[in-house]
C-alpha positions in Angstrom: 117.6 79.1 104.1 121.5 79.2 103.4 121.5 76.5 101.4 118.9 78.3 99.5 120.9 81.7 99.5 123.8 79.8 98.5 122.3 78.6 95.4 120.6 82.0 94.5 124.4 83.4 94.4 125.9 80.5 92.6 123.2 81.4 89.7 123.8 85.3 89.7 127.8 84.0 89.0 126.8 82.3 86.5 124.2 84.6 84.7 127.1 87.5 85.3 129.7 85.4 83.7 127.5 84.1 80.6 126.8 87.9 79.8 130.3 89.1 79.9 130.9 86.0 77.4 127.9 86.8 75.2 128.5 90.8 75.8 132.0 90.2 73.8 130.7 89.6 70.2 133.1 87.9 67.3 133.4 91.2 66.0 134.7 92.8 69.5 137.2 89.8 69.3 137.9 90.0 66.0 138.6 94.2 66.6 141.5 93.0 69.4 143.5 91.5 66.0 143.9 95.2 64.6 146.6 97.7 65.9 146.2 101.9 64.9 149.8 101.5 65.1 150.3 98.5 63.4 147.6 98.9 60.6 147.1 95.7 58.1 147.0 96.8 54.5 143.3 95.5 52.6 144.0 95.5 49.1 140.9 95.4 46.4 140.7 95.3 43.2 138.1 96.5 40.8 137.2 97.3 37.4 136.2 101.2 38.0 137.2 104.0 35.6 136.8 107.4 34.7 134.6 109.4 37.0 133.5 106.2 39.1 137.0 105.2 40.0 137.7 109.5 40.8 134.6 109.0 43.7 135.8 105.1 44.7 138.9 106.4 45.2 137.6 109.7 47.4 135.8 106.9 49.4 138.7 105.0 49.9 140.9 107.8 50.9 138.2 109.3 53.4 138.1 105.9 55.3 141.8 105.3 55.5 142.2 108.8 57.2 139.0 108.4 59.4 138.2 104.7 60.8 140.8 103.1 58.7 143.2 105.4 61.1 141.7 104.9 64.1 141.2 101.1 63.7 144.5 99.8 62.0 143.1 99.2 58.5 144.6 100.8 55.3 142.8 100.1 52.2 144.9 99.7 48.7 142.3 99.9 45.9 143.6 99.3 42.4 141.3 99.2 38.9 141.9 96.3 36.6 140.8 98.1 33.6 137.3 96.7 33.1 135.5 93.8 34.2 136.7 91.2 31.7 140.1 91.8 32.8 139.4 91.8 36.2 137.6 88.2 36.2 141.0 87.1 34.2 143.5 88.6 36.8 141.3 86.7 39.9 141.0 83.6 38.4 144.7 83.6 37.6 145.7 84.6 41.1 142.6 82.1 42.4 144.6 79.4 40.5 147.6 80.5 41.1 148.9 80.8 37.7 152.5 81.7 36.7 153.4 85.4 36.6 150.0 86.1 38.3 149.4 88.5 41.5 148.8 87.4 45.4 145.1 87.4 45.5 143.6 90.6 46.9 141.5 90.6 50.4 138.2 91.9 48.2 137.4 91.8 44.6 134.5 93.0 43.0 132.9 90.2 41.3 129.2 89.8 39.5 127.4 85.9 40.2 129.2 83.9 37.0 132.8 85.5 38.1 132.3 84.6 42.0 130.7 81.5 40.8 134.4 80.3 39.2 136.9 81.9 41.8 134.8 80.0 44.7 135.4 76.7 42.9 138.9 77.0 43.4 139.4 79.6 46.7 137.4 79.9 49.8 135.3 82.8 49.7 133.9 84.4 53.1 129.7 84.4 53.6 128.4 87.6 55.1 126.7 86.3 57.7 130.5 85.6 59.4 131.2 89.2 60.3 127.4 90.8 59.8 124.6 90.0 61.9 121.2 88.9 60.9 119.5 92.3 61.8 122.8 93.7 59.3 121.6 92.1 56.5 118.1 92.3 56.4 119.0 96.5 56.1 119.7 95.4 52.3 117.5 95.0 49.6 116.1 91.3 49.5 116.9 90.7 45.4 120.7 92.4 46.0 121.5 90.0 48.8 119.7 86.9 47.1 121.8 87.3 43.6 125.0 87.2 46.1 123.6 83.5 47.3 125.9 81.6 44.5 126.3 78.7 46.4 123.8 75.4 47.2 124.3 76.9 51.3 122.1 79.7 50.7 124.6 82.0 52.1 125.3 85.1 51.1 129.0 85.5 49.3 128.6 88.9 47.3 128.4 91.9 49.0 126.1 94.6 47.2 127.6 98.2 47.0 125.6 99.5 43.9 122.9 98.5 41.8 121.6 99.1 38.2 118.4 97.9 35.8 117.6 99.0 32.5 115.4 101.8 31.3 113.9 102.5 28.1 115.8 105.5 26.8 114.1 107.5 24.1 114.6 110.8 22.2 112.0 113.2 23.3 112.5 115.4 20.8 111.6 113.2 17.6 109.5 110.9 20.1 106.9 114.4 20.8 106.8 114.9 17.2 105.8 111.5 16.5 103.7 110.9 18.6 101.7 114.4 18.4 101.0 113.0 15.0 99.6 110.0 15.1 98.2 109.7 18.6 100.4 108.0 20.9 101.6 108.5 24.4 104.3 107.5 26.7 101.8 105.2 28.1 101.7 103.2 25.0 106.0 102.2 25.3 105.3 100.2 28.5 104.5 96.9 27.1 106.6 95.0 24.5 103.4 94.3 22.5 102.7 98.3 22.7 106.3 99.2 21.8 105.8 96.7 18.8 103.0 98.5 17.5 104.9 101.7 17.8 107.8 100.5 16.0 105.6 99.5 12.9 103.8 102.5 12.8 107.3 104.6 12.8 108.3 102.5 10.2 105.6 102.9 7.7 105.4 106.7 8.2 109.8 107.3 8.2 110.7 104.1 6.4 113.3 104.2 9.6 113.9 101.7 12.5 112.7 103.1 16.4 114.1 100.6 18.5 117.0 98.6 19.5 117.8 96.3 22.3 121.3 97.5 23.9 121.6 93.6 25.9 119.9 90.6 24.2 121.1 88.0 27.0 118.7 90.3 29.5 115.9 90.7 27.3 115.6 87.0 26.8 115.8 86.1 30.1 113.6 88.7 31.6 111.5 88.1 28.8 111.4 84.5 30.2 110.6 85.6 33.8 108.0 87.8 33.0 105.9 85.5 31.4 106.5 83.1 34.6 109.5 80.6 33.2 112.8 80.2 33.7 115.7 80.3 31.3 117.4 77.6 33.3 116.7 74.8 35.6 119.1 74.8 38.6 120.1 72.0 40.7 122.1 72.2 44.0 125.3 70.4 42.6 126.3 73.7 40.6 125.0 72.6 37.4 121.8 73.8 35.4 119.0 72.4 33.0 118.2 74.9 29.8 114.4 75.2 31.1 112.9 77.8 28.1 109.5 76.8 27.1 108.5 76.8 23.7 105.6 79.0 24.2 107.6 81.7 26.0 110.2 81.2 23.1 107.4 81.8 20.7 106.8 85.0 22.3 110.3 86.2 22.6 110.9 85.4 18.7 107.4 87.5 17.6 108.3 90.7 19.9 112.2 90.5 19.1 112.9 88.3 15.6 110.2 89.5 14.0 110.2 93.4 14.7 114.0 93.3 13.7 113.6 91.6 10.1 110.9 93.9 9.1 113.7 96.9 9.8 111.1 98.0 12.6 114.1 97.5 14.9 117.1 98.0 14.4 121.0 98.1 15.7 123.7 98.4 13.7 126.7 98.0 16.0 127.6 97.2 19.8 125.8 99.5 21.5 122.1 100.7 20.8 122.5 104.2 22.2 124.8 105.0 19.3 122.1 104.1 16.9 120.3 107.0 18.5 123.5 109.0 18.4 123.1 108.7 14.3 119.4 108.8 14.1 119.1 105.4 13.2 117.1 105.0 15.6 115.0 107.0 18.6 114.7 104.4 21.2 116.8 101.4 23.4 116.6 99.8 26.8 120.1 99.7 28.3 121.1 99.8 31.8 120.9 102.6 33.8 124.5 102.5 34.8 125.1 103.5 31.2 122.8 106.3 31.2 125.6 108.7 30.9 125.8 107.7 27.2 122.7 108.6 25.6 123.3 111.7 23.4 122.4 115.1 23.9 122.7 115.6 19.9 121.8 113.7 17.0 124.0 114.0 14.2 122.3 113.4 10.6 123.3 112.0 7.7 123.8 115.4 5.9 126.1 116.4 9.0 123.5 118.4 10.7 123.7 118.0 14.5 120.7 118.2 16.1 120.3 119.0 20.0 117.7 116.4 21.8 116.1 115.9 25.2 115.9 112.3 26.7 112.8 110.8 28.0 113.7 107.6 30.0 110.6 105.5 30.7 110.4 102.1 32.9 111.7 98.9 31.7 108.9 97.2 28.8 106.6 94.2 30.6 104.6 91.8 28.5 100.7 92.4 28.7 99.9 89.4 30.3 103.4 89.2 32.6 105.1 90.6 35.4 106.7 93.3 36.0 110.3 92.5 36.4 113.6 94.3 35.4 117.2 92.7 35.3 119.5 93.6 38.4 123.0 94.3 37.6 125.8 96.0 39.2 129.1 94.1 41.4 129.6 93.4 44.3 133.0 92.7 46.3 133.8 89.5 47.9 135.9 88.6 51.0 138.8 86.4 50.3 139.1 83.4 53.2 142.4 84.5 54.5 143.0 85.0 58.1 140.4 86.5 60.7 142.6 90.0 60.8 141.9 90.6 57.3 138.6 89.2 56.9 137.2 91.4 59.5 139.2 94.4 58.5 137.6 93.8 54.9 133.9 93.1 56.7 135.0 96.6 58.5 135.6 98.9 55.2 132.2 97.3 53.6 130.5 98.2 56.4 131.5 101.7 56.2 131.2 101.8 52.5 127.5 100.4 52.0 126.3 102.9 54.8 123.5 104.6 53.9 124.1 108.2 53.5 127.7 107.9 52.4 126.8 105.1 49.9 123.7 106.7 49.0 126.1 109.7 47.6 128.2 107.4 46.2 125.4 105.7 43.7 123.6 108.5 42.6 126.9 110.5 42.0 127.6 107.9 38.9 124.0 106.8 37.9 123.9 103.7 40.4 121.6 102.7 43.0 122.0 102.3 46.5 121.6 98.8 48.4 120.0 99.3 51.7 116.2 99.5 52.1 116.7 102.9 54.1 118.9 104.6 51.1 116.4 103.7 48.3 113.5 105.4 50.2 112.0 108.3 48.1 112.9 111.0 50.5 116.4 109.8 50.7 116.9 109.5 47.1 115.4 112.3 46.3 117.3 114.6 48.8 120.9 113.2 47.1 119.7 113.7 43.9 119.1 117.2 44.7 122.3 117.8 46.5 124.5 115.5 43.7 126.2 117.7 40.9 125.2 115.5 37.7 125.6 117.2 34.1 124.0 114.8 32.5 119.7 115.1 32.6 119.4 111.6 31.1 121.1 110.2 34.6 119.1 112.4 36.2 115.9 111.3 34.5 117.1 107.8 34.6 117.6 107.6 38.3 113.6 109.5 39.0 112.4 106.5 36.4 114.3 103.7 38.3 113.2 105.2 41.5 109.5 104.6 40.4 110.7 101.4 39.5 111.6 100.3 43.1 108.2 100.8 44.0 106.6 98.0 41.6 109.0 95.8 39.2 110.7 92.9 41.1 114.5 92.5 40.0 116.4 89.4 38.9 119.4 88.2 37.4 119.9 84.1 36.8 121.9 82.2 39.4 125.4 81.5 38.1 125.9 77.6 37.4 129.0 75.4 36.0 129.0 77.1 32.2 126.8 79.8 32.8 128.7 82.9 31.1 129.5 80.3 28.3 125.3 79.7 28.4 124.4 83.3 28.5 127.2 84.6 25.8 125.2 82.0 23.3 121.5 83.9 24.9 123.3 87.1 23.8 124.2 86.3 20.2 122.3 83.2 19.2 119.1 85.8 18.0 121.0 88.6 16.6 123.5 87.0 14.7 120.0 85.0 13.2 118.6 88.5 12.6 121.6 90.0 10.6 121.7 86.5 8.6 118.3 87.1 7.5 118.7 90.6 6.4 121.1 89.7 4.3 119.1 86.8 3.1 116.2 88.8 2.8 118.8 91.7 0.1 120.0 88.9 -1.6 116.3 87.7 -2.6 114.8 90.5 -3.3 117.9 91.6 -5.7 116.7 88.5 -7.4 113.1 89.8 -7.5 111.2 88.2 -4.9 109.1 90.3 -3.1 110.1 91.8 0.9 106.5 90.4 2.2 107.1 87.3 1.1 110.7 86.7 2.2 109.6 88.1 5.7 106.8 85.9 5.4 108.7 82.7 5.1 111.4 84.1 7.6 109.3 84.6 10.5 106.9 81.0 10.0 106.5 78.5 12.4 108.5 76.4 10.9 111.9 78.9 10.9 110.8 79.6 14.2 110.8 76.0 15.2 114.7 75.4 13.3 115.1 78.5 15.8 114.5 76.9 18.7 115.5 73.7 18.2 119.0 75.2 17.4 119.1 77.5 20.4 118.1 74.4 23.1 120.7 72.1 21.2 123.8 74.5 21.2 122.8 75.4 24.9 122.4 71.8 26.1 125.8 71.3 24.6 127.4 73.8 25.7 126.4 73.3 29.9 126.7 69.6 30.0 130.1 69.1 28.9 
C-alpha cells in the first residue's frame, strides 16, 4: 500500500513538473529577452507613400507608445520610395553590397522579391513565433502565396490584400447600354465583354476597354481555364507550362479585340485612357482604385463629371472564377531570438483584426484574417472609414462580393520568375502596337482594314505567336 502511494506521488511530481515546462511557451521565453527599460529598436522598411504611409505611420506610432512601451520594442519604420527601390535596397543589404544599409528586422516583400533575398539570407517561417491555431485565423490563399520555399512554410506575413475589379464609367456605360440593350450582367465574362467592345466600336468608332496589367490577365486567364502558366519543381526552378489551347484563347479575347481598336491603351496605365475618354472601361487592381477619374476631359477641353461602376473581376464562360491576389507582405529577418520575436510581436498587433481591419479599408486594401473580411465587419469599417473617393468605396462592396465566390492566386515565385513574368507583361502588347502600325502602314498603301486584321489574327500568326512567347520564356528561366 506504500509502495503504491509512493508511486502515485512520484507521478503527480512529474505531471506537475511537465506542465510548468509545457505552461512556459517559446513565446513566454522569448518575452524574458525584452526589457520596458531597455527596449530593442525593430527597424522596417517599406515602399508606402502618400496617404498609406500617413496611416502606417499612425499605426506604428500607436504601438510604440502602447505595447511597444510596455514590452521593450520600439519600431523604426522608413519608406524606400516604391517597391522597385525597395527590392533593390534588400538585395543590396542581403548581399551585402558596398555603400549598402545593415539589413532591417522586417521588410515588406511580394513572392519574386522574398524569393531572391531568401537565397542569400535566412528568412524566419511563421510558424516559429505563431501557433497553428494563429495562422489558420488568416485567409488560406494569403498565407499560401507566402509559402516561397520547397518546406511549405510560411515566410511572408500578410498585412493587406488587393485583386482587380473591372472599373467602368457609369455615366457613358448607362447611356450605352440603355441603347442597345445591355446590362451589367453582360461585362462578367471575357467573351461577353468582347461582344461589348465590338458593338461600342461599330456604334462610336472608339475603343471601351483596356487591360491595366497584362502579366495578370494572362496568367489568370491561364488558371481559369484550369492550366498553369508555369510548371514548378521543388529545386526553385520552373517549367513554362501554357497550353496551346488556353493560349489560343488568351490571343482571341486579348490580341484580337486590341487590333480591331475594340480595345485599346494608349500609355502605362488604363485608367488614364478613361481619364481622356479613350476609353470607358479597365480591370486594375483595387489598391489603385483611388485613380479612376471623377471627370472625363474631352478632346475639345470639355470636362465632363462621371460616376464609377466597379463590377467583379471578368471569368471565361466555361472557367473558374478566380482573381489575381496582390498586396506585400513583411518578412522576419533571421537575426537573434530578441528581435525576431519583437518583430513576430509588432505583426501580431498589426494584423489584428479590428485595428488592421481599419487599416485596409482606410487605403482601398483588404484585410487578412477570416474574422476581418466577414460582411458585417467589413461593412461596419466601411461605414465608419472617411474615404472621398466613391470608386474605393464601390471597389471595396464589389471585392467584398468577391470574397464570397472567386478563389485568388498569384504564381509561386521561382529562380527567373520576375524576369519570366516582365516578358508575360510585354510579350502581347508590344505584338499589338507592332501590328497597328503594320496594319496604318498597309492600309496607307491601299489594302483593305478587314483583310490586314484578317491575316493578323490567323492561325498561323497566332502560332509564330506562340511559338515565340514559349521560346523567349524557356530561355529566359533556364539559364
Amino acid at each position: 500500500m506504500k509502495k503504491h502511494r509512493y508511486f502515485i506521488g512520484v507521478a503527480l511530481i512529474i505531471a506537475t513538473v511537465l506542465l510548468m515546462v509545457t505552461g512556459c511557451s517559446s513565446t513566454d521565453k522569448e518575452a524574458d529577452l525584452l526589457d520596458p527599460d531597455k527596449p530593442i529598436t525593430v527597424t522596417v522598411w517599406h515602399y508606402y507613400n502618400g496617404y498609406i504611409k500617413e496611416k502606417f505611420d499612425t499605426a506604428v506610432a500607436e504601438f510604440n507608445e502602447t505595447v511597444g512601451m510596455e514590452k521593450g520594442i520600439v519600431i523604426d519604420a522608413k519608406s524606400q520610395a516604391d517597391a522597385e527601390q525597395l527590392d533593390i535596397e534588400v538585395l543590396n543589404a542581403a548581399n551585402g553590397s558596398m555603400g549598402a544599409s545593415l539589413m532591417p528586422d522586417i521588410f515588406a516583400a511580394y513572392p519574386e522579391s522574398a524569393f531572391q533575398v531568401k537565397n542569400v539570407k535566412e528568412l524566419v517561417s511563421l510558424d516559429e513565433y505563431f501557433s497553428e491555431e494563429e495562422l489558420s485565423e488568416y485567409r488560406e490563399e494569403f498565407l499560401e502565396e507566402g509559402k516561397i520555399a520547397s518546406d511549405g512554410k510560411v515566410y511572408i506575413m500578410p498585412v493587406a490584400k488587393s485583386t482587380e475589379n473591372l472599373y467602368v464609367n457609369k455615366t457613358l456605360w448607362d447611356e450605352f447600354a440603355e441603347k442597345n440593350g445591355f446590362q451589367p450582367s453582360d461585362l462578367q465574362t471575357w467573351e461577353g465583354l468582347v461582344e461589348v467592345a465590338e458593338a461600342y466600336y461599330k456604334e462610336t468608332g472608339e475603343g471601351f476597354f483596356g487591360i491595366n496589367e497584362n502579366v495578370n490577365y494572362m496568367i489568370q486567364s491561364s488558371v481559369q481555364l484550369g492550366g498553369e502558366m508555369f510548371d514548378y519543381s521543388e529545386d526553385g526552378t520552373a517549367e513554362f507550362a501554357l497550353s496551346k489551347e488556353i493560349a489560343k484563347k488568351i490571343w482571341q479575347n486579348y490580341y484580337v479585340p486590341y487590333i480591331k481598336g475594340h480595345f485599346v491603351k494608349t500609355g502605362r496605365f488604363s485608367s488614364d485612357d478613361v481619364r481622356t475618354g479613350t476609353s470607358i472601361a479597365y480591370t486594375g487592381s483595387t489598391g489603385g482604385a483611388s485613380y479612376f477619374p471623377e471627370e472625363v476631359t474631352l478632346d475639345q477641353g470639355d470636362v465632363v463629371p462621371i460616376e464609377p461602376m466597379i463590377l467583379p473581376y471578368p471569368y471565361f464562360e466555361d472557367g473558374k472564377k478566380y482573381a489575381v491576389q496582390r498586396g506585400a507582405g513583411m518578412c522576419i529577418v533571421k537575426s537573434d531570438r530578441a528581435h525576431e520575436y519583437a518583430s513576430a510581436e509588432f505583426l501580431r498587433w498589426f494584423t489584428d483584426t479590428e485595428r488592421n481591419v481599419n487599416f485596409a479599408i482606410s487605403t482601398g486594401y483588404f484585410p487578412v484574417k477570416n474574422e476581418a473580411l466577414k460582411e458585417e465587419v467589413l461593412i461596419e469599417a466601411l461605414e465608419s472609414a472617411e474615404i472621398a473617393s466613391p470608386a474605393v468605396k464601390a471597389s471595396i462592396i464589389t471585392t467584398k462580393e468577391m470574397l464570397k465566390d472567386y478563389s485568388f492566386y498569384n504564381s509561386k515565385p521561382f529562380e527567373k520568375s520576375y524576369e519570366a513574368k516582365t516578358i508575360l507583361e510585354s510579350h502581347l502588347i508590344d505584338r499589338v502596337r507592332r501590328d497597328l502600325e503594320l496594319i496604318k502602314e498597309r492600309e496607307a498603301e491601299g489594302q483593305l482594314r478587314e483583310q490586314i486584321i484578317e491575316s493578323l489574327s490567323s492561325d498561323e500568326s497566332f502560332e509564330t505567336w506562340y511559338s515565340s512567347l514559349r521560346e523567349q520564356i524557356n530561355k529566359t528561366i533556364k539559364k
